[in-house]
C-alpha positions in Angstrom: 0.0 0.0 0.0 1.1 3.5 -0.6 1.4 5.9 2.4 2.4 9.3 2.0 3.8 11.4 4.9 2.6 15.1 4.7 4.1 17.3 7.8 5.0 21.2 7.4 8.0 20.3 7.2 8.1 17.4 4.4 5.8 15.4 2.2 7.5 11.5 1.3 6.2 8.9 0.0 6.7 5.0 0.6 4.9 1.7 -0.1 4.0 -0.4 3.1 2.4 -3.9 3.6 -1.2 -3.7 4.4 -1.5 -4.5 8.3 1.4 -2.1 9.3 0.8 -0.2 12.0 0.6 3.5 12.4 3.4 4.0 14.9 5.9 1.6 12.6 4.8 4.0 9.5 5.4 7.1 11.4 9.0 5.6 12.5 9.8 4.3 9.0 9.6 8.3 7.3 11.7 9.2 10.8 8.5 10.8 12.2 8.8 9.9 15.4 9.3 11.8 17.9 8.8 11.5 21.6 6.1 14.4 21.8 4.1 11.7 19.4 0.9 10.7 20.5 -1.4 9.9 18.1 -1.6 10.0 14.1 -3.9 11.3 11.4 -4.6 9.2 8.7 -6.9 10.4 6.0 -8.1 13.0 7.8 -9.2 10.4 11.1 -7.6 10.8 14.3 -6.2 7.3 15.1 -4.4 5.9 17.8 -0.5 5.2 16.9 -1.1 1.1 17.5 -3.9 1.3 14.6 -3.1 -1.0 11.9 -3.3 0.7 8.4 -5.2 -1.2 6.0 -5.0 1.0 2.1 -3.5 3.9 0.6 -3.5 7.3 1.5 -2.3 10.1 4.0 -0.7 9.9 7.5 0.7 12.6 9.6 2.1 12.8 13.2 0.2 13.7 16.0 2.3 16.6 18.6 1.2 16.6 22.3 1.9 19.9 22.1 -0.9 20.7 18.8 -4.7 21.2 19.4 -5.5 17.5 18.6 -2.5 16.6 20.9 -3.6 18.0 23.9 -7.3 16.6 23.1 -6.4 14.0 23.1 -3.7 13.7 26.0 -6.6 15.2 28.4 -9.2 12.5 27.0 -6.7 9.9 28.4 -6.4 12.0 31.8 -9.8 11.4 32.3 -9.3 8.0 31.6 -6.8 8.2 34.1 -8.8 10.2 36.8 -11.6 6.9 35.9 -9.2 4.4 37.2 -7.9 5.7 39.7 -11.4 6.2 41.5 -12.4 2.5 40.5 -9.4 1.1 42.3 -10.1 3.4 45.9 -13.8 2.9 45.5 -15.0 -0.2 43.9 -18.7 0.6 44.2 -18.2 4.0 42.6 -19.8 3.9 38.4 -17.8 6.2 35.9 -20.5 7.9 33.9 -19.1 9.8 31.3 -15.7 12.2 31.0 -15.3 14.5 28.3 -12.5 17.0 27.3 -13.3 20.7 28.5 -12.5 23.7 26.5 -12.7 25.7 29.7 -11.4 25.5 32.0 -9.0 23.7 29.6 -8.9 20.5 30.6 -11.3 17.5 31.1 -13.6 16.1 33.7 -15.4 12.6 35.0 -19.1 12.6 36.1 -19.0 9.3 38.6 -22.3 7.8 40.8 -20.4 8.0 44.1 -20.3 9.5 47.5 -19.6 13.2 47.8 -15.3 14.0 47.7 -13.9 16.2 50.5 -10.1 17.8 50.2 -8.5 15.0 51.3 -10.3 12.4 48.7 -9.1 14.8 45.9 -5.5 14.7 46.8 -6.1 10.7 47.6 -7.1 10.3 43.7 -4.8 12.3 42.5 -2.1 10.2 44.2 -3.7 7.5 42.8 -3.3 8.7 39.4 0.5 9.4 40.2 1.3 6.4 40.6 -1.1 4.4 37.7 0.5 7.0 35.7 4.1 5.7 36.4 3.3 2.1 36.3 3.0 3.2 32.5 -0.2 0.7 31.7 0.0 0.4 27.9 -3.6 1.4 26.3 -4.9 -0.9 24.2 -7.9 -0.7 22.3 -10.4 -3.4 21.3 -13.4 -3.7 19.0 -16.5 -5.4 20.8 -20.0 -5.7 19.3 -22.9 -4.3 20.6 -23.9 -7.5 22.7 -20.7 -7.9 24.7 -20.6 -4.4 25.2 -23.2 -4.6 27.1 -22.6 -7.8 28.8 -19.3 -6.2 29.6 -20.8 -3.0 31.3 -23.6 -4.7 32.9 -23.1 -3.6 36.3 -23.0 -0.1 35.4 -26.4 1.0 33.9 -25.2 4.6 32.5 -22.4 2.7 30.5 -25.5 0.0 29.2 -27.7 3.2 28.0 -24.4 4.9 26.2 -24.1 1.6 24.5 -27.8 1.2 23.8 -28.1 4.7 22.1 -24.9 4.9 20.3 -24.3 1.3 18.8 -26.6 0.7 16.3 -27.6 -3.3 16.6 -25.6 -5.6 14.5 -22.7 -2.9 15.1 -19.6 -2.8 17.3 -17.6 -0.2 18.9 -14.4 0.2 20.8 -13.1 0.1 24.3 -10.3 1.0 25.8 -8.1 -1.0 28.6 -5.4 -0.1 31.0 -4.6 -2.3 33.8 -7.9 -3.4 35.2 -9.7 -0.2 33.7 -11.9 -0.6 30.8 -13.9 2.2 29.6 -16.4 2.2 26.2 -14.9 4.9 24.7 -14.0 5.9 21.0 -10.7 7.2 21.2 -7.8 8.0 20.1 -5.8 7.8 23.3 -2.1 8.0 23.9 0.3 5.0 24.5 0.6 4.7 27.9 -0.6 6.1 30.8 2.8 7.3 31.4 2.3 10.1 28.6 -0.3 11.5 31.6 2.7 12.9 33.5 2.0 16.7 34.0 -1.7 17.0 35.6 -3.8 18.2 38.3 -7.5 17.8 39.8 -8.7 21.1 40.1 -12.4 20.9 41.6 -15.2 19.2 42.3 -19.2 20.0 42.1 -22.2 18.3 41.7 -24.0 17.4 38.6 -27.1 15.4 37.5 -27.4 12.4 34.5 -27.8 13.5 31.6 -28.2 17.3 32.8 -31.6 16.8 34.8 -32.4 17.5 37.8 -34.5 15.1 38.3 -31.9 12.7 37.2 -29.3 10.8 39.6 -27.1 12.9 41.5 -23.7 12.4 39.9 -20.0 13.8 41.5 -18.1 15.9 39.1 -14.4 15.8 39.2 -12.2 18.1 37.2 -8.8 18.5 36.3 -6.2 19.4 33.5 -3.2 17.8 31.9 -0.2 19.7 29.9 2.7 18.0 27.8 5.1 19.3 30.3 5.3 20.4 34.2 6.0 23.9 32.9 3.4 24.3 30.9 1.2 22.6 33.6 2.8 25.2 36.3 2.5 28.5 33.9 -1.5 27.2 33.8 -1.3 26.5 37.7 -0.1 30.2 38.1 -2.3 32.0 35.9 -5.2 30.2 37.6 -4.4 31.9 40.6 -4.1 34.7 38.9 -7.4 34.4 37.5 -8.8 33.6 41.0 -7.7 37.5 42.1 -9.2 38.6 39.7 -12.7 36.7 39.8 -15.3 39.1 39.2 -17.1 37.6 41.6 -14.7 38.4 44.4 -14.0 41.9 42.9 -17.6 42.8 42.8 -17.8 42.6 46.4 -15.1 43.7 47.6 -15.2 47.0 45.6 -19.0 47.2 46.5 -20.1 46.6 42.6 -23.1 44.5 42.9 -24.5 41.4 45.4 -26.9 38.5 44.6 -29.4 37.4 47.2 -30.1 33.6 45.9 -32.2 33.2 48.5 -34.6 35.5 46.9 -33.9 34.8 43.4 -30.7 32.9 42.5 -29.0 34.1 39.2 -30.8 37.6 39.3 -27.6 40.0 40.0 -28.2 43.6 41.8 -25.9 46.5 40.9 -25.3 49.1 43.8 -24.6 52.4 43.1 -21.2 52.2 41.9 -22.1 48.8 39.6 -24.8 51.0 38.4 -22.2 54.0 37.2 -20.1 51.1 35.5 -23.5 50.0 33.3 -24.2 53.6 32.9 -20.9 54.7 31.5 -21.3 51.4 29.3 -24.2 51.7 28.2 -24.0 55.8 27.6 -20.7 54.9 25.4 -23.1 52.7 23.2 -25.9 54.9 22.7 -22.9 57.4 21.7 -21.6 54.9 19.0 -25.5 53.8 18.5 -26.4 57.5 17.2 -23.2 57.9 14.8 -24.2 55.0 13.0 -27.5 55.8 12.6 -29.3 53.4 15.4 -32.8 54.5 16.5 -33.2 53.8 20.3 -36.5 52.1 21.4 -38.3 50.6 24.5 -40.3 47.4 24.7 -42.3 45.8 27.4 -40.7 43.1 29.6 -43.4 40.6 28.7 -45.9 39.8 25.7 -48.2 37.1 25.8 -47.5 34.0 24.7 -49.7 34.2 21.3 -46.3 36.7 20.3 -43.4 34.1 21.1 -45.4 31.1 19.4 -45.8 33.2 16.2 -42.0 34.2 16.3 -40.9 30.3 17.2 -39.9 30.8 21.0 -42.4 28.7 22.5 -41.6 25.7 19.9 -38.2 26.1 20.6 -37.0 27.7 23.3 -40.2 27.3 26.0 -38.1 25.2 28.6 -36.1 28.2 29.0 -39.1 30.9 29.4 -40.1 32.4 32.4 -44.5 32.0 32.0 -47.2 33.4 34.1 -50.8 33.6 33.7 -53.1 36.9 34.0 -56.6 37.0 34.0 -57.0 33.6 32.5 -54.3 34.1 30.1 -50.5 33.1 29.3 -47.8 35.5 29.4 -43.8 34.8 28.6 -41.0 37.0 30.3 -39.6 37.8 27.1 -36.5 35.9 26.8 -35.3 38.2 23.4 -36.0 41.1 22.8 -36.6 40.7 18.8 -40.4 40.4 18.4 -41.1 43.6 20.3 -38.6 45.1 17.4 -40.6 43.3 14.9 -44.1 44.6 16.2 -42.0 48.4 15.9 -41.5 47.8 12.2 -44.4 46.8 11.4 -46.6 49.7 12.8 -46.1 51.6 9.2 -45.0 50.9 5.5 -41.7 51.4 4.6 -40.4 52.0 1.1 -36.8 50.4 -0.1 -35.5 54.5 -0.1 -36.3 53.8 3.9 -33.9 51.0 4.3 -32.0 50.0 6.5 -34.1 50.7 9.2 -32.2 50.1 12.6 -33.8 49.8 15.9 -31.3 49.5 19.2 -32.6 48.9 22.7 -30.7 48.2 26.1 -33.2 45.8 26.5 -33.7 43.0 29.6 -34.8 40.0 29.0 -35.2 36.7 30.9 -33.6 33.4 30.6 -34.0 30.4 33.0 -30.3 28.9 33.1 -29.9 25.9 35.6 -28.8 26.6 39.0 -25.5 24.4 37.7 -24.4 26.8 35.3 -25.2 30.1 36.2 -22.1 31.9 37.8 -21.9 35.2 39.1 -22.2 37.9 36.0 -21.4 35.7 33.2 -24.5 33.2 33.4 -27.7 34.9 34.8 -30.8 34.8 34.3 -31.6 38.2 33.6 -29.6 40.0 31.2 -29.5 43.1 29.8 -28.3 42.9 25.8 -27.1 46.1 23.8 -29.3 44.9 21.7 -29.9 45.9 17.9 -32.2 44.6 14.8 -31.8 46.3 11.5 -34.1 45.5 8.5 -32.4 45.8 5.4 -32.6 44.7 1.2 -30.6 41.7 0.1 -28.1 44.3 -1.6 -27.6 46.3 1.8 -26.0 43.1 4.0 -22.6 43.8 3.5 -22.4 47.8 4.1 -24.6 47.2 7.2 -22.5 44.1 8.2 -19.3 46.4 7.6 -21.0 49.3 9.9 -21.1 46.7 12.7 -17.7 45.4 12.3 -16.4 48.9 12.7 -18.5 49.2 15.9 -16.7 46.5 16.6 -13.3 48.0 16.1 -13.9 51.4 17.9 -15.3 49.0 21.1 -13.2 46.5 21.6 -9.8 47.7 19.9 -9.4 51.7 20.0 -11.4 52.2 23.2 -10.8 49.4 25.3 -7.1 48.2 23.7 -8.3 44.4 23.1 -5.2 42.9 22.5 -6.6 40.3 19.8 -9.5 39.7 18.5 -11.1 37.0 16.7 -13.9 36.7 13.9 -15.9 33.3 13.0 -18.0 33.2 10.5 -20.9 30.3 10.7 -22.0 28.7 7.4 -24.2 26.5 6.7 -23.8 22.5 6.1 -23.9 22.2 2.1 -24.8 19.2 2.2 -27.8 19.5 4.3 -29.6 22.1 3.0 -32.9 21.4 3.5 -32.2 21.7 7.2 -32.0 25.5 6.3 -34.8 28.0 5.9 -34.4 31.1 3.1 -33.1 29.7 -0.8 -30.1 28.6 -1.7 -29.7 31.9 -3.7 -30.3 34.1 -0.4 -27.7 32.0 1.2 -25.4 32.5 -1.3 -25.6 36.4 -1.3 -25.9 36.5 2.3 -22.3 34.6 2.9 -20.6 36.3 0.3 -21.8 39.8 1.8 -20.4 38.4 5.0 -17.0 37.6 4.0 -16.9 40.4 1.9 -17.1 42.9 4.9 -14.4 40.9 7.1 -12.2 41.0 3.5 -12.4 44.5 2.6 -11.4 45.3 6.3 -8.7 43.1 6.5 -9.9 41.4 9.5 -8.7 37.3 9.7 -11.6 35.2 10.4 -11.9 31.1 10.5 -15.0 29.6 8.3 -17.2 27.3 10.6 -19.1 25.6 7.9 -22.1 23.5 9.2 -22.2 25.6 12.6 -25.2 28.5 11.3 -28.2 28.5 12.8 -30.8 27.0 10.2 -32.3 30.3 9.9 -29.0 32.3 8.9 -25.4 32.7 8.8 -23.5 34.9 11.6 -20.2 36.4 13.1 -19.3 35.6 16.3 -16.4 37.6 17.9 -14.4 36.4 20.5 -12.1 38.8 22.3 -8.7 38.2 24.1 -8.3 39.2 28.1 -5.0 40.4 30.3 -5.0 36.5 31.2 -5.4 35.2 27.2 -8.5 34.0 27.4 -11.2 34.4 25.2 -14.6 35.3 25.3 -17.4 35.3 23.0 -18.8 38.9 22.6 -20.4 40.0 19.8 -22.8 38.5 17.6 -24.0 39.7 13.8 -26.7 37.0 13.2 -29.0 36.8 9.9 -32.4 35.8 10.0 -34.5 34.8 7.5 -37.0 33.3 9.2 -38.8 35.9 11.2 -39.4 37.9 8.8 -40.9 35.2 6.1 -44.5 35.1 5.1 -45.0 31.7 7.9 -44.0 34.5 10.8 -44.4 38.4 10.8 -44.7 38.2 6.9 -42.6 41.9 7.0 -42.6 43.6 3.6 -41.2 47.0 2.3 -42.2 48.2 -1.2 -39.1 47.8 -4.0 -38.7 50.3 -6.5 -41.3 48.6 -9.3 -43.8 49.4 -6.2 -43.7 45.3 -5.2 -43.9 44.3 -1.9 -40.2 42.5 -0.9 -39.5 40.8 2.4 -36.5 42.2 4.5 -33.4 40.1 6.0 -33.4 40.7 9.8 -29.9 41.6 11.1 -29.5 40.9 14.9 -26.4 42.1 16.6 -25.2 43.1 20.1 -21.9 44.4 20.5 -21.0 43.8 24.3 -23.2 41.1 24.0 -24.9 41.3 27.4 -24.0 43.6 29.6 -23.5 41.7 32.7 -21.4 39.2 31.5 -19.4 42.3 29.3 -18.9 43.5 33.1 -17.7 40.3 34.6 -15.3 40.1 31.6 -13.7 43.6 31.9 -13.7 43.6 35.7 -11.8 40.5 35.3 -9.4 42.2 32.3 -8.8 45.1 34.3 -8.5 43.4 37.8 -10.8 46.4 38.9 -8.4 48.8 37.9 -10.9 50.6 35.2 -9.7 53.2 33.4 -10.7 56.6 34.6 -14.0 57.3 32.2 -15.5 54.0 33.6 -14.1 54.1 37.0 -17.0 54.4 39.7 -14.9 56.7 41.6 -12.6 59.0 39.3 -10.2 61.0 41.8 -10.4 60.6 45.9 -8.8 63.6 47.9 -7.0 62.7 51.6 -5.8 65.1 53.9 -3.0 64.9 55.8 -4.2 66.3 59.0 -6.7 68.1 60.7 -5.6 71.3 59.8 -5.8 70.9 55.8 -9.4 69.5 56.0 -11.2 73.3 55.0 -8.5 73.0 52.1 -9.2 68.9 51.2 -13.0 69.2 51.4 -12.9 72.5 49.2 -11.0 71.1 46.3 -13.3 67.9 46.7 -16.1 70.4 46.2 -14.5 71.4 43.5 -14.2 68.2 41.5 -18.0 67.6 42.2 -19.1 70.6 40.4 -17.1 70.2 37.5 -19.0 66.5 37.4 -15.6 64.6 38.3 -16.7 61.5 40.1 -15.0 62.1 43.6 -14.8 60.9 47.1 -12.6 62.6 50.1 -11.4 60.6 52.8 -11.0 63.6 56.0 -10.7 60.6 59.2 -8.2 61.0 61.3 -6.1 57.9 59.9 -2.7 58.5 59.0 -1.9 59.7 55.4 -0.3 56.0 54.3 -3.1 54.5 55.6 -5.5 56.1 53.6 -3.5 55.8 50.6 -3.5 52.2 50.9 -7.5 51.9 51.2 -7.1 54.3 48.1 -5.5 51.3 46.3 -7.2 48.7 47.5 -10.3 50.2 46.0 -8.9 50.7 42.8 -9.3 54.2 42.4 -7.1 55.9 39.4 -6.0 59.3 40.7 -5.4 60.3 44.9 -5.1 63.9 45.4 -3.3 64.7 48.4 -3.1 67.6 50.6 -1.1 69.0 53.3 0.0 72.0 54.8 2.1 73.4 51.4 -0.5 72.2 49.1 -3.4 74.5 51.5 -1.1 77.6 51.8 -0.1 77.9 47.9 -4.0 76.5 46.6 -2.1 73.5 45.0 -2.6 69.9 44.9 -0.3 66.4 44.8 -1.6 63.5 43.0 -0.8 59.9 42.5 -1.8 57.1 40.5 -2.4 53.9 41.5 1.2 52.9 40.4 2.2 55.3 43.0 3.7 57.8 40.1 3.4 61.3 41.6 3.4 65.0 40.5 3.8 67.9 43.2 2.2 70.8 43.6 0.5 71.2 40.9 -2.6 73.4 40.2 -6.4 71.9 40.8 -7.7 73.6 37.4 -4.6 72.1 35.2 -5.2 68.6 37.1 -8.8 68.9 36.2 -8.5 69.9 32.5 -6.3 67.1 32.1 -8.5 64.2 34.1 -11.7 65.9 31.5 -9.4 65.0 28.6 -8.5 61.6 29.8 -12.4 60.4 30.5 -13.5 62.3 26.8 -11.0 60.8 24.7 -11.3 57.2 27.0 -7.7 57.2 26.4 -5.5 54.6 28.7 -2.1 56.2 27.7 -3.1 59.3 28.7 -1.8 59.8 32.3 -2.0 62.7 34.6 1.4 61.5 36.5 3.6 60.6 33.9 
C-alpha cells in the first residue's frame, strides 16, 4: 500500500504492507518523535497502535498541537476513571469528556460526595497508575458484549444502547484493570499522563436533569510538560484574584441574594455607574451610525413568542405566568417587540435599512449548575440591535457593525486580539435551512466580503449557522489570554418570512419585498461584558468607567477646609469624587485608596493648602507635586473624553 507522509516540514512517500501499523509508519519516514501521541490518517484521528489497512495520507500527531492536547486530556480522564475504580470499587464512571474551559477534562461518577483529602487521595492515585505506564490498548466489541461487559454499570449499558446501532460494534479501551467504552484516540501509555492536576469538584445530574441521579463531578487538566502545567497553575491563581465575583464585592459593585432569586444579579450604586458609563458609550456609538433607540415591554403574551418560534423552541427556557385567565412569557429576546416596531407603518426600499437599538432585559432560566456570578444569569441586559435591510444592503450594514466592533473593543478598550468566526451552513444538508439557496449565497458572500475588505482574519465554521442564517461571532482576548465570545451579527431569514411576521417593504417597481433581519449586540450582554472587563482590568478601570474617578485625603486636621474645598470642586465640574478627612494616618489612607482601585489620589497638606495646589498619585504610586487643581482637572476631562488609557496625569 502506498502511504504518503505530509508534515509542514516534508511530504514523502513510501509503499508499506497492508497491516502495518501507524506508529511503525510514522517511525519508518523518521516521524517519530517523543512528543508523538497519536496519528492522522486520512483525515481520522487514530491511535499510533492502529493498523493501516489502504493507501492514502498519514501525519504525526504533537502533544503539544490542538489535537494533541485533546487527546492527552481525554486519556487523563481515563486516568482520573481508574484511579477512583481502584479506591472505591462501588463507585460507576459515567461519562468524561474534554473541557475547553477551563482547559482540561472532567469525569461525572455515581459515588459519594469528595472532601479535600479524597481529591489529593485520587490524585495520588493517578500518580502512581501514571508511572506504572499501563499500555492502552484498544479493542473492538459488538454491541452484545458491550453490554454484557458494562452490565453492572447502567449509565455505561444506556451509552451503548443509544450509540451502537444493533448488529454494530464499537471500541473500548483498557489499561490495567480499567476498561472504559470509549472511541478514542488515546495515547500510548498512561505514562504520557505525567504533568496534571484535579482542580475541583461540584455536583452534577445524569444527563443534565435534575430530576436525574445525583452524579460527582471531578475536574482536572493535563499539559505535555510540568511547565506548561505550572504557567497554567499560576495564571489560575491569577485568574482567581481577579474573579469578578470576588471583585464585585469587595469594591461594592453589585451582590446577589439567591435566596430570593438565584441568578438575578443587583448593581449598587457604583455597579450602576459602571453600566451607565457602558451603556452611555453605546448609545454614543448607536447615534453615529444611525441606530434609533427604542423601548419594549418586559413581557408579551404568549400568542407573540409562538408566532416568532420561541415557544416551539426555546419554551423550557421561558419564564410564563398567567393573567386573567391568560399566558404571558418574560420575554427571553427582545426581537419580536422590534418586529411589532416595524411593522406599525410601511416602509419603502429608499427607507432602508431601518435600525432599531434597545438596552433591552430580557429573561432566561439557566440551571442553577451553570449560572455563575455575572457571566450566566438569568436576567440579562443585551445592547441589543435589529436592522431590517434589502438583500443588496448586508454587507455595508455588516461592515457598519464590524467597525463598531473596532472602535469598542480595539481603539477604546485596547483588546489585544480579537477574533472573527463566520458560521456557514452544512452544504450538504440544505434542506435543514430556511431562506433559498440563492439568499444563502448572497448573504455569505456579503459576509466575507465585509471581514475582506477590512482586512480582518476570520476562520469559516461551515455546518455551525443556525438554520435560519449565517453569523459572526467575535471572540475577544483578556490580560489572562483568554477568550470570550462577545459580539454576535446573526442573519435571520425566518422571522421575517411570510410563515411568521410576513414583514414587507415596497421595491422600487412598487412590489412588496421581504426584509433580511440583522440581529447584533456588540458587548453582547452587559453583565457578562462587566464580569469580563472587571476580570481584564482586575478592577483597575480606566478613569472614564471608573465608579470613583479621583479621591482627595488630607494629611491632617488642619488641611481639611483645604481637602474638602478642592473635593467640592471636583463635584461641580462632574468629576466623580470621594474625600477621605478621618483622622487615619496619610499612608493609611493611601493604601485603602488602592485597594479600592481608584485611578488618581489627590493629596493635601499643609504646602499644598497655603499655595491653593494639589499632589496627585496614580495607582502605580507615580506622583506630581504641587500642581494646580484647574490644570489637574482639564487634564483628568481629557483623559475620560478621549477614554484614552495612555493618557496619564502622572507621567
Amino acid at each position: 500500500m502506498l502511504i504518503r507522509l505530509q508534515t509542514k516540514e516534508m511530504q514523502k512517500e513510501m509503499n508499506f504492507e497492508k497491516g502495518k501499523k501507524a506508529i511503525d509508519i510514522l517511525k519508518s519516514f523518521g516521524s517519530l518523535t517523543a512528543t508523538t501521541v497519536a496519528a492522522k490518517f486520512n483525515g481520522e484521528l487514530i491511535d499510533l497502535e492502529r493498523e493501516i489497512g489502504g493507501d492514502g495520507e498519514i501525519s504525526p500527531i504533537d502533544s503539544n498541537s490542538p489535537d494533541g492536547l485533546h487527546i492527552l486530556r481525554h486519556s487523563g480522564a481515563h486516568l482520573l476513571a481508574q484511579a477512583v475504580t481502584e479506591l472505591y470499587p462501588n463507585a460507576k464512571p459515567v461519562i468524561g469528556p474534554v473541557t475547553e474551559d477551563p482547559p482540561g477534562f472532567y469525569y461525572d461518577i455515581r459515588m459519594e460526595a469528595l472532601n479535600e483529602g479524597d481529591i489529593t487521595k485520587i490524585e495520588e492515585k493517578m500518580r502512581e497508575l501514571a508511572h506504572k505506564n499501563y499500555k492502552i490498548d484498544r479493542r473492538e466489541l459488538s454491541k452484545n458484549d458491550l453490554v454484557e461487559l458494562f452490565r453492572s454499570n447502567p449509565y455505561k449499558v444506556e451509552l451503548i444502547r443509544e450509540n451502537v446501532p444493533d448488529g454494530a460494534s464499537s471500541s473500548v479501551y483498557v489499561q490495567g484493570d480499567f476498561t472504559d467504552f470509549c472511541r478514542g484516540p488515546h495515547v500510548p501509555s498512561t505514562n504520557y499522563v505525567n504533568a496534571f492536576k484535579l482542580l475541583s469538584t461540584s455536583t452534577a445530574y445524569w444527563r443534565g436533569k435534575e430530576e436525574n441521579d445525583s452524579l460527582v463531578r471531578i475536574y482536572g487538566t493535563a499539559f505535555p510538560t510540568m511547565d506548561a502545567l505550572k504557567d497554567y497553575l499560576r495564571m489560575t491563581e491569577e485568574a482567581k484574584k481577579r474573579d469578578h465575583r470576588k471583585l464585585g464585592t469587595e469594591l461594592d459593585l453589585f451582590v446577589m441574594r439567591p435566596e430570593y432569586g438565584p441568578a438575578f444579579p443587583l448593581y449598587t450604586p457604583k455597579g450602576t455607574i459602571l453600566r451607565n458609563e457602558l451603556i452611555g458609550f453605546m448609545k454614543e456609538l448607536n447615534k453615529k451610525y444611525g441606530w434609533e433607540e427604542i423601548w419594549t415591554p418586559h413581557a408579551f403574551k404568549t400568542t407573540l413568542w409562538q408566532k416568532s418560534g420561541h415557544m416551539a423552541h426555546y419554551q423550557e427556557n421561558m419564564f410564563l405566568m398567567e393573567i386573567e385567565k391568560e399566558q404571558y412569557g418574560m420575554k427571553p429576546m427582545n426581537c419580536p417587540g422590534h418586529i411589532l416596531l416595524f411593522q406599525r407603518k410601511s416602509w419603502s426600499y429608499r427607507d432602508l435599512p431601518i435600525r432599531f437599538s434597545e438596552f433591552g432585559t430580557v429573561y432566561r432560566y439557566e440551571r442553577s449548575g451553570v449560572t455563575s456570578g455575572l457571566l450566566r444569569v438569568r436576567s440579562m441586559t443585551q445592547d441589543d440591535g435589529h436592522a431590517f435591510v434589502r438583500a443588496d444592503q448586508i454587507e455595508s450594514e455588516v461592515g457598519n457593525l464590524l467597525d463598531m466592533v473596532t472602535e469598542v473593543f480595539i481603539n477604546t478598550f485596547r483588546i489585544s486580539e480579537v477574533k472573527y468566526k463566520l458560521s456557514t451552513r452544512d452544504e450538504k444538508n440544505k434542506e435543514k435551512y430556511t431562506g433559498s439557496t440563492e439568499i444563502w449565497e448572497r448573504a455569505t458572500t456579503a459576509l466575507k466580503g465585509a471581514l475582506d475588505k477590512r482586512n480582518l482574519n476570520y476562520d469559516v465554521k461551515e455546518g455551525e449557522a443556525a438554520f435560519y442564517g449565517p453569523k459572526i461571532d467575535v471572540d475577544v482576548r483578556d490580560a489572562l489570554g483568554r477568550y470570550w465570545q462577545l459580539s454576535t451579527i446573526q442573519l435571520d431569514f425566518f422571522m421575517a418570512d411570510k410563515d411568521h411576521f410576513d414583514l414587507k417593504y415596497i421595491d422600487e417597481n412598487n412590489q412588496p419585498q421581504q426584509p433580511i433581519m440583522i440581529h447584533r449586540a456588540i458587548f453582547g450582554t452587559l453583565d457578562r461584558f462587566l464580569g469580563v472587563i472587571i476580570e481584564h482590568f482586575a478592577g483597575s478601570f480606566p478613569p472614564w468607567l471608573s465608579p470613583v474617578q479621583v479621591r482627595v485625603l488630607n494629611i491632617s486636621e488642619g488641611n481639611k477646609a483645604y481637602g474638602e474645598e478642592v473635593h467640592s470642586n471636583l463635584l461641580n465640574r462632574g468629576i466623580r469624587a470621594e474625600g477621605d478627612f478621618s483622622g487615619d494616618t496619610i499612608n493609611k489612607k493611601i493604601r485603602t485608596a488602592h485597594g479600592s482601585k481608584i485611578p488618581y489620589l489627590i493629596i493635601v497638606g499643609d504646602k499644598e493648602a497655603s499655595e491653593k495646589k494639589i499632589s496627585v498619585r496614580d495607582r502605580k504610586d507615580k506622583q506630581k507635586n504641587m500642581i494646580d487643581l484647574n490644570v489637574f482637572i482639564e487634564n483628568i476631562e481629557i483623559e475620560i473624553k478621549r477614554k484614552d488609557p495612555e493618557l496619564n496625569i502622572c507621567k
